[in-house]
C-alpha positions as CSV (number, residue, x, y, z in Angstrom):
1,X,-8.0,-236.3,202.8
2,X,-4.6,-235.1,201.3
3,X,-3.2,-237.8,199.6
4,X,0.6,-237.7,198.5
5,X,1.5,-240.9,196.5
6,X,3.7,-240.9,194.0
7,X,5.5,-237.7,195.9
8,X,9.0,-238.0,197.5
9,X,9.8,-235.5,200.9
10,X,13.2,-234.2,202.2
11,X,12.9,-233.2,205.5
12,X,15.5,-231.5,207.2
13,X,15.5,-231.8,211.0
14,X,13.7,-235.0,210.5
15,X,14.8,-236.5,213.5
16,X,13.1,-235.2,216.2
17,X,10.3,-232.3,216.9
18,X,9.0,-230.7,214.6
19,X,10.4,-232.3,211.6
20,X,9.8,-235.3,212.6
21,X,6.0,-235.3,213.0
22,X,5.9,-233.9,209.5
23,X,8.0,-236.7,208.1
24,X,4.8,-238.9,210.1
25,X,2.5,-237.0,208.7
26,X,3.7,-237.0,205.3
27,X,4.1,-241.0,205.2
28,X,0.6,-241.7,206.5
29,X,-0.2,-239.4,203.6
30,X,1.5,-241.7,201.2
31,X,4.9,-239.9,200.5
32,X,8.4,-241.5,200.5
33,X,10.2,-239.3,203.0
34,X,13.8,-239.2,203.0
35,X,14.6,-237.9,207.0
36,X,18.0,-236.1,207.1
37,X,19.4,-235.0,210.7
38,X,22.5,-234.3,212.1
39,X,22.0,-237.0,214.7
40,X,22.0,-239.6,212.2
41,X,20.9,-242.6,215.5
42,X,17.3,-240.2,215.4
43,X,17.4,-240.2,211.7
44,X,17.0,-243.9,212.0
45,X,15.1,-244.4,215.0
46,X,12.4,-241.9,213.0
47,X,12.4,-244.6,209.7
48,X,12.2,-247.1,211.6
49,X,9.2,-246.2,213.2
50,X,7.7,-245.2,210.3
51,X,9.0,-247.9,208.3
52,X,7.6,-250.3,210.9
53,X,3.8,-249.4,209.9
54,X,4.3,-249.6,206.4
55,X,5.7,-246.5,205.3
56,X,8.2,-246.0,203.2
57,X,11.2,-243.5,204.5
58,X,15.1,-243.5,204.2
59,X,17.7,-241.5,206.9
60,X,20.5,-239.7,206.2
61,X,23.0,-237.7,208.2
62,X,23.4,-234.2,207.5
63,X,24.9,-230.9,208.4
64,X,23.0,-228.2,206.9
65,X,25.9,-225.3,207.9
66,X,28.0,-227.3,205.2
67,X,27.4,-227.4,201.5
68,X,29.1,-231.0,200.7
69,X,27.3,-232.6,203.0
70,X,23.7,-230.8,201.5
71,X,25.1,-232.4,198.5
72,X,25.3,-235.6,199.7
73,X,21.9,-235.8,201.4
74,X,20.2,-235.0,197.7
75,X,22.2,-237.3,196.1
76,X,21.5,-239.9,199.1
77,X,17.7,-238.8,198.5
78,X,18.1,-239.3,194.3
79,X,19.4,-242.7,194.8
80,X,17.0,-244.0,196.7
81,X,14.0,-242.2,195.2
82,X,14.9,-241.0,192.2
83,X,13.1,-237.3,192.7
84,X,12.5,-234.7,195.1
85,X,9.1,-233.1,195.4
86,X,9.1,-232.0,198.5
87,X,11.4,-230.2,200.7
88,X,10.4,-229.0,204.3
89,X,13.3,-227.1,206.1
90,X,13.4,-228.2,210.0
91,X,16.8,-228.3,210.7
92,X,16.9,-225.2,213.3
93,X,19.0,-224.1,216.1
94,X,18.7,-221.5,219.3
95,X,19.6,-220.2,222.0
96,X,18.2,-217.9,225.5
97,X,20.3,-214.9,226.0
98,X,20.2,-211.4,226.2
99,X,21.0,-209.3,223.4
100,X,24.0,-207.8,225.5
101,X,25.2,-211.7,226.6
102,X,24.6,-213.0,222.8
103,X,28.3,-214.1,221.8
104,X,29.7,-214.0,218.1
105,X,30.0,-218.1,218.4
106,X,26.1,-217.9,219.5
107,X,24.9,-215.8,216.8
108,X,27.3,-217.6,213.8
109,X,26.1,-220.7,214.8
110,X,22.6,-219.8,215.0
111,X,22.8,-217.9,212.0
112,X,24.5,-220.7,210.1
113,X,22.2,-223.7,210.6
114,X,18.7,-221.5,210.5
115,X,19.1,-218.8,207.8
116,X,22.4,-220.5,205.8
117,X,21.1,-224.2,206.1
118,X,17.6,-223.1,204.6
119,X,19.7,-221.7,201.7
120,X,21.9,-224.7,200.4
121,X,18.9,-227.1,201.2
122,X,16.1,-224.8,199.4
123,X,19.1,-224.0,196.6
124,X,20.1,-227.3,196.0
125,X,16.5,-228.8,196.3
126,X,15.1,-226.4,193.9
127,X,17.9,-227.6,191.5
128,X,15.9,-230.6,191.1
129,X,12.6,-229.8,191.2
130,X,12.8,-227.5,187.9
131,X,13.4,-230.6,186.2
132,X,9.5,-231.6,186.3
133,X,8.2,-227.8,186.3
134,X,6.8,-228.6,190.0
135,X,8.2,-228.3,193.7
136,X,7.3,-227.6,197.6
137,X,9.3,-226.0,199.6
138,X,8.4,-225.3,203.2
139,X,10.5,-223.3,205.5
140,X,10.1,-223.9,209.1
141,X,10.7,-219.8,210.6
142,X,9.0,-219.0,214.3
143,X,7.0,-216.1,215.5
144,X,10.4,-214.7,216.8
145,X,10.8,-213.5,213.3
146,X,7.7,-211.4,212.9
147,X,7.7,-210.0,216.8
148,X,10.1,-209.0,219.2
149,X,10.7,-211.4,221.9
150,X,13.3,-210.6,224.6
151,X,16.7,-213.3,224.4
152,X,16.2,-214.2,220.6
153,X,18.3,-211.8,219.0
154,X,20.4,-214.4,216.9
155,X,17.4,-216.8,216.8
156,X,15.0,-213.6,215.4
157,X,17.3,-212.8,212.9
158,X,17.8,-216.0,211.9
159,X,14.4,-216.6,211.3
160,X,13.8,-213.6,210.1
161,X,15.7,-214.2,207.9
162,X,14.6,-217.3,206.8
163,X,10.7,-215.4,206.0
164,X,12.7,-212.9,203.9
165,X,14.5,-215.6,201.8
166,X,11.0,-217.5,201.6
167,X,9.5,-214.3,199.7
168,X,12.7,-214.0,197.4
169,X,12.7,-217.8,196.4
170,X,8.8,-217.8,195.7
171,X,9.5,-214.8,193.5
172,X,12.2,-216.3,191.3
173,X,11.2,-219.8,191.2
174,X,7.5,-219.4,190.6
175,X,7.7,-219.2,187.0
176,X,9.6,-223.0,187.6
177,X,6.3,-224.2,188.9
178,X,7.2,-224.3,192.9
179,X,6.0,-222.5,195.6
180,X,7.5,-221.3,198.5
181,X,6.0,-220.6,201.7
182,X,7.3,-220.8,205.4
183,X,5.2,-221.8,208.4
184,X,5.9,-219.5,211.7
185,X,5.2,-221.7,214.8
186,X,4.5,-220.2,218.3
187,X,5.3,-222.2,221.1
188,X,4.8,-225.8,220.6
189,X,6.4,-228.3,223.0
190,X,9.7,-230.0,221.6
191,X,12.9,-230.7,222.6
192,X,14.1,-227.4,221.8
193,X,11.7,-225.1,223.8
194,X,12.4,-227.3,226.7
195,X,15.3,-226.1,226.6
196,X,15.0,-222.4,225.5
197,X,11.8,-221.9,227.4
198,X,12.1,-221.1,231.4
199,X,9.5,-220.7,233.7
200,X,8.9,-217.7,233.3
201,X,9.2,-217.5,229.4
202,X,6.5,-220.3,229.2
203,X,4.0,-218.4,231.6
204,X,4.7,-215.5,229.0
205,X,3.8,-217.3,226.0
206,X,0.5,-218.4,228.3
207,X,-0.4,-215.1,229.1
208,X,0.2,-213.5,225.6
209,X,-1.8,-216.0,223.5
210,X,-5.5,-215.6,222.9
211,X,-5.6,-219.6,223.1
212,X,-3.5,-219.6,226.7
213,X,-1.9,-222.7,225.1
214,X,1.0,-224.5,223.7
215,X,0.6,-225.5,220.3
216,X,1.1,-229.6,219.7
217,X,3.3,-231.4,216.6
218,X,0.1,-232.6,215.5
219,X,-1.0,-229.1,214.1
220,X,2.3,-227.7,212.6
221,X,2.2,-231.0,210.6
222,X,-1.4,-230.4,209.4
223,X,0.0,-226.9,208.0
224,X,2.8,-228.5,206.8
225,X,1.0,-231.0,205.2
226,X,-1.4,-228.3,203.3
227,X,1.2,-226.6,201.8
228,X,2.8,-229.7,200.6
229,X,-0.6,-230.6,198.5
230,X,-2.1,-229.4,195.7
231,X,-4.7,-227.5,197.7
232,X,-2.3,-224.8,198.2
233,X,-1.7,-224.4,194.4
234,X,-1.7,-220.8,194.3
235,X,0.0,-220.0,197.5
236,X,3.3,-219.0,197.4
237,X,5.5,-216.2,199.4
238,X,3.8,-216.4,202.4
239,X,4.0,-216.9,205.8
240,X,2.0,-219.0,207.7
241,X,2.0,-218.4,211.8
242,X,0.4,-221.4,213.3
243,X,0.7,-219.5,216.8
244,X,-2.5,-219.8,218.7
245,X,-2.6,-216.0,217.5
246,X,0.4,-214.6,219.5
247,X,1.9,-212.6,217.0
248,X,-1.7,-210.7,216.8
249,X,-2.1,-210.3,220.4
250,X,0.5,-207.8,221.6
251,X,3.7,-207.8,223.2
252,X,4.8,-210.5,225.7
253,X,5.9,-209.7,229.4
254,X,9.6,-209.9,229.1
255,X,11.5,-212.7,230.4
């Protein structure tokens, strides 16, 4: 079992969906979890959850676009729990639209709380982490950055992105003594893909994966998890798809 006393999380996005059931996962692993969100009412509503079954977790509101407020959340994160050891990067955004129907506010916005929110959070993070020569940082990208999926041009290059950064970071902060690695989810039910997802874009997903299935929260965590340990020691730079094997399966039917 992967045990993480003594270890203090960040996770971004921690309010809901994916990030959420990390910030679970961690806790039952024995981690303090600070859950930042811009929603600050699901920030809480996570901790006290979690908090309820003995855990030990603090929220905070955040805006991941903005550089004061990625300040504030470490500091928030420092007070309470004097380090950072972890940071998982949840705090995502997107949108369904063609290429030709994508509008500059669509793809600044997108752009701005995937690729630019990963940056001052991983930056900032990684400030404190060289202080004790060890760190985690996970970056939550999709499949939409390794494959072309029809209505994701912001999201892909976003997340794109966001697998690109992951290599540079592991590169330069490797000799600091923390890794860097980015998990690509498929489709997984959340919030968001209800949203993104039509019909006809979730019968796509079905036909294209080898597993004909949605992934669940349960097993992004467990990945997330992993690389949060010290199993995953002398992993750094990569990118982990946890896609029911999508991105190896060839193209999808378009939308």
């Amino acid at each position: 079992m992967i045990d993480l006393k003594n270890k203090v999380a960040l996770v971004t996005g921690g309010g809901s969906g994916i990030g959420k059931r990390i910030a679970e996962v961690y806790s039952q692993a024995g981690a303090s979890v600070s859950i930042a969100d811009i929603n600050l009412s699901n920030a809480l509503e996570a901790t006290e959850r979690i908090n309820s079954k003995g855990g030990r977790t603090i929220a905070c509101a955040v805006d991941v676009r903005k550089e004061e407020s990625v300040a504030k959340m470490i500091s928030h994160t420092l007070k309470n729990f004097d380090n950072i050891d972890i940071l998982v990067n949840s705090a995502g955004n997107g949108v369904t639209k063609s290429f030709l129907k994508t509008s500059l506010e669509d793809w600044e916005n997108i752009l701005a709380v995937n690729l630019k929110g990963t940056f001052l959070a991983g930056q900032a993070a990684a400030r404190e982490m060289v202080r004790n020569n060890w760190g985690r940082i996970i970056n939550i990208t999709s499949i939409a950055g390794l494959i072309g999926i029809p209505g994701r041009s912001a999201y892909a290059a976003s997340k794109g992105g966001v697998i690109a950064l992951t290599r540079v970071m592991s590169v330069e902060l490797g000799t600091l003594g923390i890794t860097v690695n980015a998990i690509a989810p498929g489709p997984v039910d959340t919030n968001l893909t209800s949203r993104m997802h039509t019909k006809e874009t979730r019968q796509a997903y079905l036909s294209g994966s080898p597993l004909t299935r949605y992934g669940t929260l349960d097993e992004l965590a467990a990945a997330a998890l992993f690389l949060a340990s010290k199993d995953s020691s002398y992993i750094t730079g990569q990118t982990l798809s946890v896609d029911g094997g999508i991105s190896s399966s060839g193209p999808l039917f378009a939308i």
